[in-house]
C-alpha positions as CSV (number, residue, x, y, z in Angstrom):
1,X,-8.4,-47.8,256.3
2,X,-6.5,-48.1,259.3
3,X,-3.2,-48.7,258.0
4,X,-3.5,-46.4,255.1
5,X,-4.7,-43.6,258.1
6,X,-1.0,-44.8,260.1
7,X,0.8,-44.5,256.7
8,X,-0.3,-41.1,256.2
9,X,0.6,-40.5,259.9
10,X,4.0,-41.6,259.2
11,X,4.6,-40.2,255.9
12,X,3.5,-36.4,257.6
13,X,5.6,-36.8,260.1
14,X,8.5,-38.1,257.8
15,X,7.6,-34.8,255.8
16,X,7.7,-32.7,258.7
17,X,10.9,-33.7,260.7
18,X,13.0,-33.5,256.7
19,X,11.5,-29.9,257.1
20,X,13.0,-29.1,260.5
21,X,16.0,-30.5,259.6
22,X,16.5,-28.6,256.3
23,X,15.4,-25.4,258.6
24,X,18.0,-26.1,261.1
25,X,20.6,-27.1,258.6
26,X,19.6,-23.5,256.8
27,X,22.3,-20.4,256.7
28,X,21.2,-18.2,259.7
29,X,20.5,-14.7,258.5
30,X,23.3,-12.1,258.4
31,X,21.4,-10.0,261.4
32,X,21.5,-12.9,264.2
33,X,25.3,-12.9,263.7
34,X,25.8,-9.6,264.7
35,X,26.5,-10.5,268.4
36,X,29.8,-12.5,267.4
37,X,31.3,-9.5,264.9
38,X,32.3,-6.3,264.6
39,X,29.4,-3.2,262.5
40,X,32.5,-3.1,259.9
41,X,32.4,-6.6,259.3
42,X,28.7,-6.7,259.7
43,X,28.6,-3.9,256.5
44,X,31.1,-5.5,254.5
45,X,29.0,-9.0,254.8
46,X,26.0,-7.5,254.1
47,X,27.7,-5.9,250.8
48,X,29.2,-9.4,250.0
49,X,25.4,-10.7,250.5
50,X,23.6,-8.4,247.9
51,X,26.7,-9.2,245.3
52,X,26.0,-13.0,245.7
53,X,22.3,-12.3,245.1
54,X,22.8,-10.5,242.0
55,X,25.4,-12.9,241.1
56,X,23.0,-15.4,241.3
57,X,19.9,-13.8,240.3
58,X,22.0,-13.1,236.9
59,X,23.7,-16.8,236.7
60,X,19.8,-18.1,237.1
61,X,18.6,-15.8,234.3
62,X,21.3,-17.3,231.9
63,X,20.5,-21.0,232.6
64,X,17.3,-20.8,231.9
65,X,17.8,-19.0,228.7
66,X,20.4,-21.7,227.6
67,X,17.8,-24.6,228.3
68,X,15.1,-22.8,226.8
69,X,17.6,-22.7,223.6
70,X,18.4,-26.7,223.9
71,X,14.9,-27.5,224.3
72,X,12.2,-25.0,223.5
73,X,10.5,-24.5,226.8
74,X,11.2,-24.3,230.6
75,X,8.6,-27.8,230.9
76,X,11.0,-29.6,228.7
77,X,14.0,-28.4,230.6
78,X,12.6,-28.9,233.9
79,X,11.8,-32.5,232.7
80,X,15.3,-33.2,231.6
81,X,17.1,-31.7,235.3
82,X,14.6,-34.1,237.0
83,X,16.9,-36.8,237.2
84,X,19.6,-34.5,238.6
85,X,17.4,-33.2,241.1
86,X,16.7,-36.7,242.1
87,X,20.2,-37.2,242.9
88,X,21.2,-34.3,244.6
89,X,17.7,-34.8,246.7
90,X,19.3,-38.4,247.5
91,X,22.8,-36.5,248.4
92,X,20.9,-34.5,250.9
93,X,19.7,-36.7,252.8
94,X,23.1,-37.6,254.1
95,X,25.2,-34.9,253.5
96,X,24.1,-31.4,255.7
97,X,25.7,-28.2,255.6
98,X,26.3,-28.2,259.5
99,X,28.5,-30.8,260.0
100,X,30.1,-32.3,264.3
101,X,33.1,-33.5,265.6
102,X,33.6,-35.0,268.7
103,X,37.1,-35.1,270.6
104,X,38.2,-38.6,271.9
105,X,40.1,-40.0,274.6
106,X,41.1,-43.1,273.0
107,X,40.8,-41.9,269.2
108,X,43.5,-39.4,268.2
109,X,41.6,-38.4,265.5
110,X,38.3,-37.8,267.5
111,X,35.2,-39.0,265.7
112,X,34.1,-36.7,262.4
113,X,35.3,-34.5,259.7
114,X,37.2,-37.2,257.8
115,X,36.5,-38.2,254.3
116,X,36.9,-41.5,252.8
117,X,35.9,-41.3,249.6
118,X,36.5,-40.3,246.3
119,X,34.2,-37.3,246.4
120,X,35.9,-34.3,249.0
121,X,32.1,-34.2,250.7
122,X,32.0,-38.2,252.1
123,X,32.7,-36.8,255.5
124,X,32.9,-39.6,258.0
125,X,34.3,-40.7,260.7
126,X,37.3,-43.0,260.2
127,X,40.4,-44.0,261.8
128,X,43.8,-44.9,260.2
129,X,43.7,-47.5,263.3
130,X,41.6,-50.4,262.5
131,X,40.3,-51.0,266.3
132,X,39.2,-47.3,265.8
133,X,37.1,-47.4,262.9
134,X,33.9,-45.9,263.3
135,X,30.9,-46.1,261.5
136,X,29.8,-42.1,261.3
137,X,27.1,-42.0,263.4
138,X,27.2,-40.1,266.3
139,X,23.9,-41.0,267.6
140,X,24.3,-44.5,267.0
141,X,28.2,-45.1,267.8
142,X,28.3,-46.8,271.4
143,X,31.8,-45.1,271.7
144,X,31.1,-41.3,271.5
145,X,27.6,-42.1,273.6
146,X,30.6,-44.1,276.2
147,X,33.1,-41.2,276.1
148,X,30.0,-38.7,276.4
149,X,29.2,-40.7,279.7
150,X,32.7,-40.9,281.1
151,X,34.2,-39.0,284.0
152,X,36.0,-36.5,282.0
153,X,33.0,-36.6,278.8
154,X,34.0,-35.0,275.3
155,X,32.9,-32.0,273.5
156,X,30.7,-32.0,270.1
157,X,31.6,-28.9,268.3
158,X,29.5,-27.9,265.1
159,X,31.8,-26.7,262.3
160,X,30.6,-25.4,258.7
161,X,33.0,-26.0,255.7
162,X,33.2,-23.0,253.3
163,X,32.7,-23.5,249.9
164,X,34.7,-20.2,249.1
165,X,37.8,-20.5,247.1
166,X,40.8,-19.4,248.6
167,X,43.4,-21.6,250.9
168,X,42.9,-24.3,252.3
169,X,40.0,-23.9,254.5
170,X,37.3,-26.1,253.6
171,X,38.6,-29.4,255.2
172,X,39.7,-30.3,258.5
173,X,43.0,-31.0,258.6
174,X,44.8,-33.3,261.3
175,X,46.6,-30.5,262.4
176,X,42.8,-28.7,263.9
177,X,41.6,-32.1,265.5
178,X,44.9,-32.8,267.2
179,X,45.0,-29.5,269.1
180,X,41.1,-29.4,269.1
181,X,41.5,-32.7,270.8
182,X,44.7,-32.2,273.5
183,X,42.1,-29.3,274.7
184,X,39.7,-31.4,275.3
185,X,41.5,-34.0,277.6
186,X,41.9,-32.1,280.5
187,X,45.1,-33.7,281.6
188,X,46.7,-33.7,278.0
189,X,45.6,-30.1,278.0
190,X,47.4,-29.3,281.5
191,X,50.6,-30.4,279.8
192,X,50.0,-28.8,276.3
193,X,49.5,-25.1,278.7
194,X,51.7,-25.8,281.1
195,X,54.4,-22.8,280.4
196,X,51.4,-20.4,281.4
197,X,49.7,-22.4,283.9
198,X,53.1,-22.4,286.1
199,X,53.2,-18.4,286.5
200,X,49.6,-18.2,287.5
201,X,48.6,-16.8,290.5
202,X,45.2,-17.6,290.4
203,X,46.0,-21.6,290.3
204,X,44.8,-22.7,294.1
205,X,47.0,-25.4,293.5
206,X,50.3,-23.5,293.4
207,X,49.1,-21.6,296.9
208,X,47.1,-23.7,298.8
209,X,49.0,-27.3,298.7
210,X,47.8,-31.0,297.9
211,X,44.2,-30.8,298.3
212,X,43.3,-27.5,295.9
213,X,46.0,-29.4,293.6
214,X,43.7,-32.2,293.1
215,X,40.6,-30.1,292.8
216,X,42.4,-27.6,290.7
217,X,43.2,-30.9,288.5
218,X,39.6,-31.7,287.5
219,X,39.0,-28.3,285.7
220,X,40.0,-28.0,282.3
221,X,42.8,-25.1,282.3
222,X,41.2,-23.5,280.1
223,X,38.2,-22.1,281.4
224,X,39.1,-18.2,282.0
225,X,41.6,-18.3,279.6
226,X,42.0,-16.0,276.1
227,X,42.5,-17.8,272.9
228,X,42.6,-16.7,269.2
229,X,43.0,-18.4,266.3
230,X,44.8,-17.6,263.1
231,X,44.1,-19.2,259.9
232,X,41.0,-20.9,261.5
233,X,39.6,-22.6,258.1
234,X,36.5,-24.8,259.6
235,X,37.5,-22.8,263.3
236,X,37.7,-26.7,265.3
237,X,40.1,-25.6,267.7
238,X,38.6,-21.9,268.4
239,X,35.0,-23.5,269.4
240,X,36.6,-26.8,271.2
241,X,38.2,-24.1,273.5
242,X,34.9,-22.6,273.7
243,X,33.1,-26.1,274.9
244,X,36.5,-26.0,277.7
245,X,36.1,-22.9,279.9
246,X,38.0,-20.0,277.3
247,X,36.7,-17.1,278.6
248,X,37.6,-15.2,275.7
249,X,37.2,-16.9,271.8
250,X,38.4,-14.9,268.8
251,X,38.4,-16.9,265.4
252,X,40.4,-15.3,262.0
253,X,40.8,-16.3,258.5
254,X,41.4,-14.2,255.7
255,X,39.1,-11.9,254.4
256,X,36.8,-14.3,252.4
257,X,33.0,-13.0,252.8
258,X,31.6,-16.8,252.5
259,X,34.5,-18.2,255.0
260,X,34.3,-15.3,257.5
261,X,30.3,-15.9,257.5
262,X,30.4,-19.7,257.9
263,X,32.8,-19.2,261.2
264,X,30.4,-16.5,262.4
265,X,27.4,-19.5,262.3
266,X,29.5,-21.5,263.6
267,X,31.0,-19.0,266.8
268,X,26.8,-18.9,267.2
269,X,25.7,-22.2,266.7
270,X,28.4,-23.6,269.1
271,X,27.8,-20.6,271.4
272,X,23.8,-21.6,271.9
273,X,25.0,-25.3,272.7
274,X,26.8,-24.5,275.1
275,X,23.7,-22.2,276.7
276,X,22.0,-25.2,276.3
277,X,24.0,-27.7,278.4
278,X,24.8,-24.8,281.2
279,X,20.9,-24.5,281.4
280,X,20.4,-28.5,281.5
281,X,23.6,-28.5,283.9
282,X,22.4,-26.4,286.4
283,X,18.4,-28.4,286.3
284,X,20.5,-31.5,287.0
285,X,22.7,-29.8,289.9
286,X,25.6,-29.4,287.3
287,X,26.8,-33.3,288.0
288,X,25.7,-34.6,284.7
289,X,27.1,-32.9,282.0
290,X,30.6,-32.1,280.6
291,X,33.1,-31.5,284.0
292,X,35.2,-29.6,282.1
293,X,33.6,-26.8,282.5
294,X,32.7,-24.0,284.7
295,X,28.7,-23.2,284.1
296,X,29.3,-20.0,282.4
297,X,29.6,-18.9,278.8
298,X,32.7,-17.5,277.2
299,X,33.0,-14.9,274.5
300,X,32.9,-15.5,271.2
301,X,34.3,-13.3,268.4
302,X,35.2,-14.0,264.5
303,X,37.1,-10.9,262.1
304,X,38.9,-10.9,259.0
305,X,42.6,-10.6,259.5
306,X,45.8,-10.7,257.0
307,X,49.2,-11.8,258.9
308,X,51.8,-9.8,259.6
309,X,49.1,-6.1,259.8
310,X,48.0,-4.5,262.4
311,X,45.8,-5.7,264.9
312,X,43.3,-2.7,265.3
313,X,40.5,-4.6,263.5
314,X,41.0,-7.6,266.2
315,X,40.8,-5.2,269.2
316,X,37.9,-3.4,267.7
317,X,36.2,-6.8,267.4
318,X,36.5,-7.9,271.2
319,X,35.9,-4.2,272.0
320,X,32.3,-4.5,270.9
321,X,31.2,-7.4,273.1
322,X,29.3,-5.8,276.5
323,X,32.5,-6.6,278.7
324,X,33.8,-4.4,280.2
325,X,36.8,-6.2,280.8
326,X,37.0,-6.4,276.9
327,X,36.5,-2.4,276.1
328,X,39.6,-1.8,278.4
329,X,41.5,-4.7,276.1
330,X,44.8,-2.9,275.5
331,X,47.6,-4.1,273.2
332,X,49.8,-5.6,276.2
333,X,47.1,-7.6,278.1
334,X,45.8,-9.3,275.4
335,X,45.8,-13.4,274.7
336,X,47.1,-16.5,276.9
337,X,47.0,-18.8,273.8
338,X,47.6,-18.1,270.2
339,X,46.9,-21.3,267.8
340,X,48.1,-21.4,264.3
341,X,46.9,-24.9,263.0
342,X,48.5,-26.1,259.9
343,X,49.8,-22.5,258.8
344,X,53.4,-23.0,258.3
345,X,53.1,-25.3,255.6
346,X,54.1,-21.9,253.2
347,X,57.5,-20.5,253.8
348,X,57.1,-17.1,252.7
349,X,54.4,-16.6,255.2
350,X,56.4,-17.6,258.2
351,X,57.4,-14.1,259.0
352,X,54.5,-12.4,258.6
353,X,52.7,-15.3,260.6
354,X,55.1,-14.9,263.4
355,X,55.1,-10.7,263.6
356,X,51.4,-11.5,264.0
357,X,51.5,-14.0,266.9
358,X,54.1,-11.4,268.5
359,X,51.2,-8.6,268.0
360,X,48.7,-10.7,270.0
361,X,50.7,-13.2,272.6
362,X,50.2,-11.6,276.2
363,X,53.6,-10.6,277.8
364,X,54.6,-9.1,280.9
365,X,53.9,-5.5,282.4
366,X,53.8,-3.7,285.3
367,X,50.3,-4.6,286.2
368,X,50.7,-8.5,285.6
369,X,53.8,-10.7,285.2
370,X,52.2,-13.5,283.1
371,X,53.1,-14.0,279.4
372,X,51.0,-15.7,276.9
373,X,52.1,-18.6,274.4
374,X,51.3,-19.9,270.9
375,X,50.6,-23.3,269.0
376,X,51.7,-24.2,266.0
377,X,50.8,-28.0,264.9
378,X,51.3,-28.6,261.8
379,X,51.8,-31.6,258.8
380,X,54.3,-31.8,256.0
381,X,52.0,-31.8,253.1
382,X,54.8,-32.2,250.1
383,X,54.5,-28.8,248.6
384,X,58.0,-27.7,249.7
385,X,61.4,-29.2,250.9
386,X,60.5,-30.2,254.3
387,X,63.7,-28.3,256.0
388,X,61.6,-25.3,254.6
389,X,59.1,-25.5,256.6
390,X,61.3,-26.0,259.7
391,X,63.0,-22.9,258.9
392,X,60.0,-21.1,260.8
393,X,62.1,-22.6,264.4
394,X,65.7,-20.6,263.5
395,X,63.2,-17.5,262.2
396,X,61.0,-17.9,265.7
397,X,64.3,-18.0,267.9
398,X,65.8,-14.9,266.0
399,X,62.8,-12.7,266.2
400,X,62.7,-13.3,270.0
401,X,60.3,-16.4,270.6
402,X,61.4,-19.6,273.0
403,X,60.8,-22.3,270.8
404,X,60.0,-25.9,271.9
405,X,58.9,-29.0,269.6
406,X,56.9,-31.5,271.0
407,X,55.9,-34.9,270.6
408,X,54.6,-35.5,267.2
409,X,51.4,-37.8,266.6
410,X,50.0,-39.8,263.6
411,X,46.9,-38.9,262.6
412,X,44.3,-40.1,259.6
413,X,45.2,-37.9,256.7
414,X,42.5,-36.1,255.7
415,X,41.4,-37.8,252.0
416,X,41.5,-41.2,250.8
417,X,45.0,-42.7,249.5
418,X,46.2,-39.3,250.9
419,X,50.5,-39.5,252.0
420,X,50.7,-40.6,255.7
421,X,52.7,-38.4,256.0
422,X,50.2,-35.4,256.2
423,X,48.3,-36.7,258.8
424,X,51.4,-37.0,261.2
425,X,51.1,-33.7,263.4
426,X,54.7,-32.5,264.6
427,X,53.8,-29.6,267.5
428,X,56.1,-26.2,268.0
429,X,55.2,-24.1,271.2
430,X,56.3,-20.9,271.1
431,X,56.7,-18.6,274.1
């Protein structure tokens, strides 16, 4: 009796923490993501949301008809899908809609949002370098529980992949963890911001000598800084600059209701974590968490935006937040850093791409001599003549940008037997 009484015991709890976890792996409703966009976009979700339930409602009403016709009553067809159901209950169990990354020191790739195998959602976390292959599980992995125990730590962002047609955006390319990555390492993101960090006034190091260098040194460069993100897809870069200090996030894709939704989540879900570990930070003195960052939470903002239009919707966007600072947003102080991960792999939408960063890139004025920058990483994916794609350097330097090409890096490509080739990250940094 005793050990059927523990089995029980077992088995509810089993039950029970399945439960939570399908609860916290759950779409959060449209309402709680109000704080992260704009009333417009808020209406057009909502619109988008009724649609998909009637879409559904419809596409359920017609399945069940067609069983009913193959095998004469609902109890005969739910008896045939039961096999079906088994499976995808067995898929479940290891694959959740709210998926990590975490950046790496030693791992270009950082550890997550990789997939190995032949089906596109066998996300894991490999490395094209054998003596960094990992076995997926961040809980389990000695060497994201080491890094998250260094000096310098790493960040775990929590990233949703759309299933929305429509671009590219449902995988993270190499292009997103390499930048999301350099951001993360506080020194490697010193040199990566380096053309803005120069001119800043506020930088103790540049006014006060050796010792506010040094200090100045262990803070990640960009906590108070503005970033947005074109193209986001998955957003990786938009909420690692979150987890580093940005005091301003804004995350855009295209105007895809399911894609636009799933970065809202994610500007939310990555938002509360980062509550979380200021709260924990400041029990614990603020000495045992991430020292990357100050203790205080950015702002987080995701909108629908076409390149190459006006930037009124983007503005309207950070003008709802409660700062202050933010309703006097103007359109010549606006962003330090403008990131464009894997955008250019498209000629004809170079220009428009590049009218865009030009819209949003800080520059000078009266008031405050700084100018902002932009990142454009980026893979040769095969689609086009590769000189094509460089063609966006001759195009930057003619519409007015200083262009400079960095170091590449190889990264894992993103799919199995995938070229290479697409998973080695050349850099362009515009200014």
């Amino acid at each position: 009796k005793k050990n059927i009484t523990n089995m029980a015991t077992i088995l509810l709890s089993s039950t029970i923490s399945q439960k939570e976890d399908a609860d916290e792996d759950a779409p959060l409703p449209l309402a709680k993501l109000r704080t992260v966009i704009s009333h417009e976009t808020y209406l057009w979700l909502e619109e988008a949301d009724a649609k998909e339930s009637e879409w559904k409602a419809q596409l359920a009403e017609e399945r069940s008809n067609v069983m009913i016709d193959l095998f004469g009553s609902d109890e005969n067809a739910d008896n045939n899908s039961e096999g079906s159901n088994e499976k995808r209950q067995r898929h479940d169990r290891y694959e959740t809609r709210i998926k990590e990354w975490t950046s790496s020191h030693q791992n270009s790739d950082g550890f997550g949002g990789i997939s190995i195998g032949d089906n596109d959602d066998d996300f894991v976390n490999r490395s094209c370098f054998p003596e960094e292959n990992y076995d997926g599980n961040h809980s389990e992995n000695p060497k994201v529980e080491n890094e998250h125990n260094s000096e310098n730590g790493s960040i775990t962002v929590k990233y949703i992949l759309s299933e929305a047609p429509g671009g590219h955006g449902d995988a993270i390319w190499a292009a997103s963890r390499h930048v999301a990555n350099l951001f993360a390492n506080v020194k490697k993101c010193r040199d990566l911001l380096s053309p803005i960090l120069n001119q800043d006034d506020d930088d103790q190091f540049i006014r006060n000598g050796d010792v506010d260098y040094v200090q100045d040194l262990s803070r990640n460069p960009l906590i108070g800084k503005r970033v947005i993100e074109l193209g986001a897809g998955a957003g990786i870069p938009s909420w690692s600059a979150l987890h580093c200090g940005a005091d301003l996030v804004v995350c855009t894709d295209q105007g895809i209701a399911d894609r636009i939704r799933c970065l809202a989540e994610c500007a939310l879900r990555n938002l509360e974590d980062i509550e979380k570990r200021t709260e924990q930070s400041k029990q614990f003195g603020g000495e045992e968490f991430n020292t990357n960052n100050d203790l205080n939470c950015g702002i987080v903002k995701v909108c629908p935006y076409s390149w190459g239009t006006p930037i009124d919707p983007i503005l309207e966007t950070i003008r709802c937040s409660n700062s202050q600072q933010d309703k006097e947003l103007d359109q010549v102080h606006l962003f330090d850093v403008v990131i464009a991960a894997d955008c250019i792999y498209m000629p004809d939408f170079h220009e428009p791409l590049l009218k865009s960063i030009k819209l949003l890139i800080h520059r000078p004025n009266k008031s405050d001599h700084r100018w902002g920058m932009a990142l454009l990483p980026f893979a040769l994916h095969g689609n086009t003549k590769d000189e094509n794609v460089w063609n966006i350097v001759p195009l930057a330097i003619e519409m007015g940008f200083e262009v400079e090409v960095l170091e590449g890096v190889q990264l894992t490509p993103q799919w199995k037997n995938m070229d290479m080739k697409r998973g080695f990250v050349n850099m362009l940094r515009l200014t």
